[in-house]
C-alpha positions as CSV (number, residue, x, y, z in Angstrom):
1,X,0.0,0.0,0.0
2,X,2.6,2.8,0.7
3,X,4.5,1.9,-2.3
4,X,1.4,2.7,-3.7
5,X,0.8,6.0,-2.0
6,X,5.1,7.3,-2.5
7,X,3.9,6.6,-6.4
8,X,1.1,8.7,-5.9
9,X,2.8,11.4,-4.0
10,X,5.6,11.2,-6.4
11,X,3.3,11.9,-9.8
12,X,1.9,14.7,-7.7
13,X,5.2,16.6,-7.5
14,X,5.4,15.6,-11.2
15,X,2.0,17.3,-12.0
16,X,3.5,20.2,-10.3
17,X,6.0,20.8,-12.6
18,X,3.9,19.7,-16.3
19,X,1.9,22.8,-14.9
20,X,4.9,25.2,-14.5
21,X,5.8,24.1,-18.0
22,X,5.0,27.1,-20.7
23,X,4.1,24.6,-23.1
24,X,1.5,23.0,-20.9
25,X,0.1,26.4,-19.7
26,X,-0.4,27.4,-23.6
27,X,-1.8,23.7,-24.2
28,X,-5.7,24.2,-23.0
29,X,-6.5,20.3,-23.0
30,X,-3.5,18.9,-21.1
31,X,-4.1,22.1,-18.2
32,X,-7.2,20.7,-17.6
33,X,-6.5,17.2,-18.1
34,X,-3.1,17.4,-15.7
35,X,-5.0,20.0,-13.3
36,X,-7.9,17.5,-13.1
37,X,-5.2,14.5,-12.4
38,X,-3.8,16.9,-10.0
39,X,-6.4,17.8,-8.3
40,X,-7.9,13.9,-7.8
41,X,-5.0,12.9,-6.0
42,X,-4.3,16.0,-3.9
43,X,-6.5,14.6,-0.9
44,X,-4.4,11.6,-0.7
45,X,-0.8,13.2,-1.3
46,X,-1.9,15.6,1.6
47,X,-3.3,12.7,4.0
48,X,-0.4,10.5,3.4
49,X,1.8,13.0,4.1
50,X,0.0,13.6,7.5
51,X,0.7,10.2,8.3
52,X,4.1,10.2,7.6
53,X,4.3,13.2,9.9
54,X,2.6,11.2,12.4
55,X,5.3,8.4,11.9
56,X,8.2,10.2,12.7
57,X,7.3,12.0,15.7
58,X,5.5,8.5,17.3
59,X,9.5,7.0,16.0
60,X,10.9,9.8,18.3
61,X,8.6,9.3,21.0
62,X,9.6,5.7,21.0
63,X,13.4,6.9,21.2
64,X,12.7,9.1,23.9
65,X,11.5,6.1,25.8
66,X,15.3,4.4,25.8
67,X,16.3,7.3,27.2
68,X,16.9,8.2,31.2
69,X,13.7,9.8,32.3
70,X,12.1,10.6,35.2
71,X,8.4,8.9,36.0
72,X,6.5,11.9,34.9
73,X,8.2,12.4,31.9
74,X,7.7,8.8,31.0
75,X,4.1,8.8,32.0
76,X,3.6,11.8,29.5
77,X,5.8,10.1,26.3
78,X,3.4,6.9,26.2
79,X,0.6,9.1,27.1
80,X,1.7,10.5,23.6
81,X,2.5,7.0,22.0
82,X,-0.7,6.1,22.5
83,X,-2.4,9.4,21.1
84,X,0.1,8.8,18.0
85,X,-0.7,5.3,17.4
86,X,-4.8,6.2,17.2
87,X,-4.0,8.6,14.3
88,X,-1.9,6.9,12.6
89,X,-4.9,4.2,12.8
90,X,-7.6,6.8,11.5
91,X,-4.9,7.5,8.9
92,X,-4.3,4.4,7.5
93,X,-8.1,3.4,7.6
94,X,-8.5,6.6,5.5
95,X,-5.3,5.9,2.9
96,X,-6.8,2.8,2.4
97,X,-10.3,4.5,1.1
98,X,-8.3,7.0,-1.4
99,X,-6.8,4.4,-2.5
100,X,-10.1,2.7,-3.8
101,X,-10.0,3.4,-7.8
102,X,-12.3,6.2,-8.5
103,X,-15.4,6.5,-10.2
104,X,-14.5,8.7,-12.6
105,X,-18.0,10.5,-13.6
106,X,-18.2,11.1,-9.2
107,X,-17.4,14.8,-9.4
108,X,-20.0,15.4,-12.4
109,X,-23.6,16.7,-12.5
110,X,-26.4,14.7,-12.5
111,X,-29.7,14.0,-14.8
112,X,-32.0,12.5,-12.5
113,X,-35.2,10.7,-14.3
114,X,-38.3,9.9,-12.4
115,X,-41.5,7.8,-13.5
116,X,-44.5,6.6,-11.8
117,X,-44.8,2.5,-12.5
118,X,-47.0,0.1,-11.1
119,X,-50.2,2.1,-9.0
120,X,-51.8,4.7,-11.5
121,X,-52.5,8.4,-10.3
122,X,-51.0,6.8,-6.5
123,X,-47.7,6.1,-8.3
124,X,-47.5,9.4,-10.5
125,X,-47.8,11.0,-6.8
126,X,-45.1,9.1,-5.5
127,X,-43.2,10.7,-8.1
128,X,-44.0,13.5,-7.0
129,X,-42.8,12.6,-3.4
130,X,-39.4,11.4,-4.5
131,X,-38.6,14.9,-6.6
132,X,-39.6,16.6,-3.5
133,X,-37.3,14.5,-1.6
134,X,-34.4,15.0,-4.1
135,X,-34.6,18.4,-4.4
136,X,-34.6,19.3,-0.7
137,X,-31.8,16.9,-0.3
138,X,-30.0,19.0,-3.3
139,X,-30.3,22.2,-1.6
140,X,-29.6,21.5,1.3
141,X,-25.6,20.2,-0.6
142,X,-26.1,23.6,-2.2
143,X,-26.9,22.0,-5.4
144,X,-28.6,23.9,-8.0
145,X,-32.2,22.0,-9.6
146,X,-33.2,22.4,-13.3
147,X,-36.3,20.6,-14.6
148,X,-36.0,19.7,-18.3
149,X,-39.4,18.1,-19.1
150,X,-42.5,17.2,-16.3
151,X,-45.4,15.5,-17.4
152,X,-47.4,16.5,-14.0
153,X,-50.3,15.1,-13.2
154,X,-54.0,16.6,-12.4
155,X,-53.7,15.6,-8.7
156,X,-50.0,17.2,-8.0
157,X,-48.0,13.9,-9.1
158,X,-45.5,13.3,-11.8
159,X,-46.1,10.6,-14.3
160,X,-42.8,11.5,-15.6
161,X,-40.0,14.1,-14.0
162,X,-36.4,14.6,-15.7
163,X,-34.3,16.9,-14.0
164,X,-30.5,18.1,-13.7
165,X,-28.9,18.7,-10.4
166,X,-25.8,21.0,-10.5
167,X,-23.5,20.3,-7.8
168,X,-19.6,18.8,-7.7
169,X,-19.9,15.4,-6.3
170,X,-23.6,15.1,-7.1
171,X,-23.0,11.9,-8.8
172,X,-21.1,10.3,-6.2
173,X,-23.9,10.6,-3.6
174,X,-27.1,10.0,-6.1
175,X,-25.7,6.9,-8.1
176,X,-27.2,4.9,-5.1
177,X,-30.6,6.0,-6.0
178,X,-30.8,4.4,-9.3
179,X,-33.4,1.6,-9.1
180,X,-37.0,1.1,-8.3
181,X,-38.6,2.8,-5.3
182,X,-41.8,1.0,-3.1
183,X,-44.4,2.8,-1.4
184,X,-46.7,1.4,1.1
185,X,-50.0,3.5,2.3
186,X,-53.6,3.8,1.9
187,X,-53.9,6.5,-0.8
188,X,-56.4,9.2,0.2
189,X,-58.9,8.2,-2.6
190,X,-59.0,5.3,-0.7
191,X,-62.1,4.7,1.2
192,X,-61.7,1.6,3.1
193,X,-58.3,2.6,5.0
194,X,-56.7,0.1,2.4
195,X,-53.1,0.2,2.5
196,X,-52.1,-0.1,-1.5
197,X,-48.8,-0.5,-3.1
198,X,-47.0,1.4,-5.5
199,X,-43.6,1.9,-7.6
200,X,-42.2,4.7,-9.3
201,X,-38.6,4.5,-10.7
202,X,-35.4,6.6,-10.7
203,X,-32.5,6.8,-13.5
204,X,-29.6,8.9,-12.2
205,X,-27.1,9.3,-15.2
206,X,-23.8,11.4,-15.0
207,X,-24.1,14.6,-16.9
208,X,-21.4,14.0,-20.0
209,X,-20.1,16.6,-22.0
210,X,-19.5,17.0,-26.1
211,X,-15.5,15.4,-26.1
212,X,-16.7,12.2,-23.9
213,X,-19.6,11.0,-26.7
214,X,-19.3,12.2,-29.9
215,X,-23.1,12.7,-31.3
216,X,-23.6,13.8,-35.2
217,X,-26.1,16.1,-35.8
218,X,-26.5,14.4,-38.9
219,X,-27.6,10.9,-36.6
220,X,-30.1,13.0,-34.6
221,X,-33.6,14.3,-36.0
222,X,-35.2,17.2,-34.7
223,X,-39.1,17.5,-34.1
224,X,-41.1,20.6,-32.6
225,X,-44.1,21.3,-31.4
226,X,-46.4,23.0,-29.3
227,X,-45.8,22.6,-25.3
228,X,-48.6,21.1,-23.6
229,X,-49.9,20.6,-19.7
230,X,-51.7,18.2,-17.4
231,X,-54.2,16.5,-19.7
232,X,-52.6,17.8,-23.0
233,X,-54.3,20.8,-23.3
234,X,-51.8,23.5,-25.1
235,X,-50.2,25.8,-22.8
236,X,-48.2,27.2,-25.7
237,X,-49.3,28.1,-29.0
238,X,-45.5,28.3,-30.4
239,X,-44.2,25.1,-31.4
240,X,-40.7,25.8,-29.0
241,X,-41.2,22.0,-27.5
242,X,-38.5,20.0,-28.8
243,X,-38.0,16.1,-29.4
244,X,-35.0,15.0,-30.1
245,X,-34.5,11.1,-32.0
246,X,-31.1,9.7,-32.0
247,X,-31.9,7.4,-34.9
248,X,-28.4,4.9,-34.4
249,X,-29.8,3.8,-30.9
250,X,-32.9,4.9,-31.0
251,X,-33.0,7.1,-27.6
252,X,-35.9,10.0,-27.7
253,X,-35.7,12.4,-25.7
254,X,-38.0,15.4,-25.5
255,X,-37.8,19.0,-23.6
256,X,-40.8,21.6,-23.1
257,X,-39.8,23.3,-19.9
258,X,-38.7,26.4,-21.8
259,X,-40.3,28.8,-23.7
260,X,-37.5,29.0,-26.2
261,X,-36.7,26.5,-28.4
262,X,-33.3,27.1,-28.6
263,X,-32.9,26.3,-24.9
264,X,-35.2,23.2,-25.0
265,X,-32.9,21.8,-27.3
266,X,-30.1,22.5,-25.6
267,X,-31.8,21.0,-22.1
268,X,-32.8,18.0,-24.9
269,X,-29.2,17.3,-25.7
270,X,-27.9,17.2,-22.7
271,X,-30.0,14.6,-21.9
272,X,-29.6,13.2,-25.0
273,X,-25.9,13.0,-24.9
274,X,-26.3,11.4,-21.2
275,X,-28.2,8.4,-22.2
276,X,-26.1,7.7,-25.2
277,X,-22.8,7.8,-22.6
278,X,-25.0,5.6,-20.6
279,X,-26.0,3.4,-23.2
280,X,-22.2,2.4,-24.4
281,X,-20.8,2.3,-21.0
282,X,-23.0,-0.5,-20.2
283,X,-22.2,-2.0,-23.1
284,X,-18.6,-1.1,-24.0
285,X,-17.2,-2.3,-20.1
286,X,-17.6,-5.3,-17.9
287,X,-16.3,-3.9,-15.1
288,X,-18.7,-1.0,-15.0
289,X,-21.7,-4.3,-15.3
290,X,-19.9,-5.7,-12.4
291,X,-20.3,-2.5,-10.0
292,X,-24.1,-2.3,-10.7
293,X,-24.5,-6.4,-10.0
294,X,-22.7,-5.5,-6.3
295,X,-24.3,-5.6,-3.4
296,X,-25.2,-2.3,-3.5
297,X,-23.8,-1.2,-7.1
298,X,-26.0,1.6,-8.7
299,X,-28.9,-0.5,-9.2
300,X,-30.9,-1.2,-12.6
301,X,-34.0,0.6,-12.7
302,X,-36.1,-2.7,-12.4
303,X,-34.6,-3.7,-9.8
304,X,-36.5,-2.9,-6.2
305,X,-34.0,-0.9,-3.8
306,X,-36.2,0.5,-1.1
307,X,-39.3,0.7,0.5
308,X,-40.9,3.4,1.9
309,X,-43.8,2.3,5.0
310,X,-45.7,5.3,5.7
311,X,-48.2,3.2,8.4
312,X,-45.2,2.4,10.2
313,X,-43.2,5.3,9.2
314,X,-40.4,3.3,8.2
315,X,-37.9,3.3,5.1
316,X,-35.8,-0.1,4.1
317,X,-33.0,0.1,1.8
318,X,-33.1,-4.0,0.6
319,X,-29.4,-4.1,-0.7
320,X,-27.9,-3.7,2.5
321,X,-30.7,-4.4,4.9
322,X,-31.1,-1.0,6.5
323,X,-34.1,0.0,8.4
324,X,-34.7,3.6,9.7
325,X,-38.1,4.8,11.4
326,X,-37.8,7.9,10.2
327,X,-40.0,8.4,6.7
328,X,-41.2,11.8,7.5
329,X,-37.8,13.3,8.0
330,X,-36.4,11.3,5.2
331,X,-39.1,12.3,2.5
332,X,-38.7,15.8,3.9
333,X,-35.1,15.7,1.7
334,X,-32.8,13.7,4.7
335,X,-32.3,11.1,3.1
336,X,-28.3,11.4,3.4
337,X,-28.7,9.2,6.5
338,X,-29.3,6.0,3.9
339,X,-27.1,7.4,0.8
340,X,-24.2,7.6,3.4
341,X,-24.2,4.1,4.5
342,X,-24.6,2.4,1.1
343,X,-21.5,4.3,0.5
344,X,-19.7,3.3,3.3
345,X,-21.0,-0.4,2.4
346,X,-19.8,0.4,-1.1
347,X,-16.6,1.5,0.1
348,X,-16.0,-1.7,2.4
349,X,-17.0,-4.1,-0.5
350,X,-14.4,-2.3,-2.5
351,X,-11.8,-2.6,-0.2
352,X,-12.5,-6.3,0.4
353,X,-11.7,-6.7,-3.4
354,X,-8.8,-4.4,-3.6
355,X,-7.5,-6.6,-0.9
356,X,-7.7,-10.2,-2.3
């Protein structure tokens, strides 16, 4: 492991001088590419380093001890020792965490897609429920929330949501919620008190941008029209909705959340590009199919990663058996509670592999 992290710490003192070369400064690509690879690796230069520190003094601490000393003084050097040998504990436990290999789309943007399933207008409001829940968990990150296309709903639900959330590191938390989401409560159009059951499912897909998939215009074709609302009456008379076909894979993707066309199809391809990315990264990389079939992986959006109890106020995250009674907080946006222990669990499974 620490031949590992001198390596590291050793390409980092490298990067520092690619970036004091004139040629690099003057190249725009390899700046950001080498300030990117810089700045990746600058948590774990600076925490090994710390532990380094933390070696020497607990190796001069140890010498002390060999020395004459009086009972006092002795007391306090393996009061010290001790002190030293916890941190360099916490140290190690968090070297060995950096050193996991990266996700590399962690630090990106997100495009979160939400659709009621199984349960009708109870599903749709579900929906609802679990954009609510996003977006309070987003802002309170100090992430920023842009709808690109809502299909809403008479009764306040969504039947479909698509959304980005702006935020560095927005990935890295939200992968987790990639899956299918269970509700369990009596719907209030219910008369008999019956409790009913409903899905709704979430696609989180890493925001991409132009040099990561290459898309042709001439691949994609462009349709307008006018932007409706609940119901499909027309809430627009200019035809400034935009669907976008990207005719080698067949994605559609469609954006009506702005009055402008322009920016709908700007929204359009962004999402556009996202699913394509998402599309030959599945296909393209068995080791990216082997994260998602982990224990807690980022999911496949048929596959049923949580419940949500309202009569017993109580959320279950089924991939690593976690149970918290606390549904009302959770839906109210804290849901980072459950998100940080798959990632702890994610991060332990990892290690267990990096290991053997």
């Amino acid at each position: 492991m620490f031949d590992r992290l001198q390596a590291v710490e050793d390409r980092y003192e490298k990067l520092n001088e690619l970036l004091s070369d004139p040629d690099i400064v003057n190249d725009s690509k390899k700046l950001r590419d080498y300030s990117k690879e810089q700045s990746d690796i600058q948590e774990t230069v600076e925490v090994y380093r710390e532990y380094k520190e933390a070696k020497e003094q607990y190796a001069d601490a140890k010498a002390m001890l060999e020395d004459k000393l009086d009972a006092e003084m002795r007391d306090m050097v393996k009061e010290e020792l001790n002190e030293l040998e916890e941190t360099l504990a916490d140290l190690e436990a968090r070297l060995k965490i950096l050193l996991i290999p990266k996700d590399p789309n962690d630090d990106k943007n997100v495009i979160m897609e939400i659709r009621g399933a199984a349960g009708g207008d109870e599903a749709a409001l579900f929906a609802g429920d679990l954009y609510r829940m996003y977006s309070r968990y987003a802002e309170a990150n100090g992430w920023k929330i842009d709808v690109i296309e809502a299909n809403a709903t008479g009764l306040g639900g969504y039947k479909e949501i698509i959304f980005m959330i702006n935020g560095r590191g927005a990935y890295s938390k939200l992968k987790y919620e990639n899956g299918a989401h269970r509700v369990q409560r009596v719907p209030e159009t219910e008369s008999g008190g019956r409790i009913h059951t409903s899905t709704a499912t979430v696609a989180v897909l890493p925001e991409t941008e132009e040099v990561e998939v290459e898309v042709h215009e001439k691949d994609i074709r462009v349709d307008t029209f006018a932007s409706s609302g609940p119901g499909g009456q027309s809430v627009n008379t200019t035809m400034s909705a935009v669907r976008l076909t990207h005719v080698p894979t067949g994605i559609v993707v469609s954006c009506q959340d702005e009055k402008s066309q322009i920016k709908n199809k700007e929204k359009a391809m962004k999402v556009l590009r996202a699913r394509i990315y998402d599309k030959f990264q599945k296909e393209a990389q068995a080791e990216y199919d082997a994260v998602r079939k982990s224990a807690v992986g980022t999911g496949d959006r048929s596959e049923r990663i949580r419940t949500y109890n309202f009569p017993q106020n109580r959320v279950t995250d089924h991939r690593i058996g976690l149970t918290i009674q606390k549904l009302d907080q959770i839906l109210e946006g804290k849901v980072g509670e459950v998100i940080d222990a798959l990632i702890v669990e994610d991060q332990s499974s990892r290690l267990e592999n990096l290991e053997d």
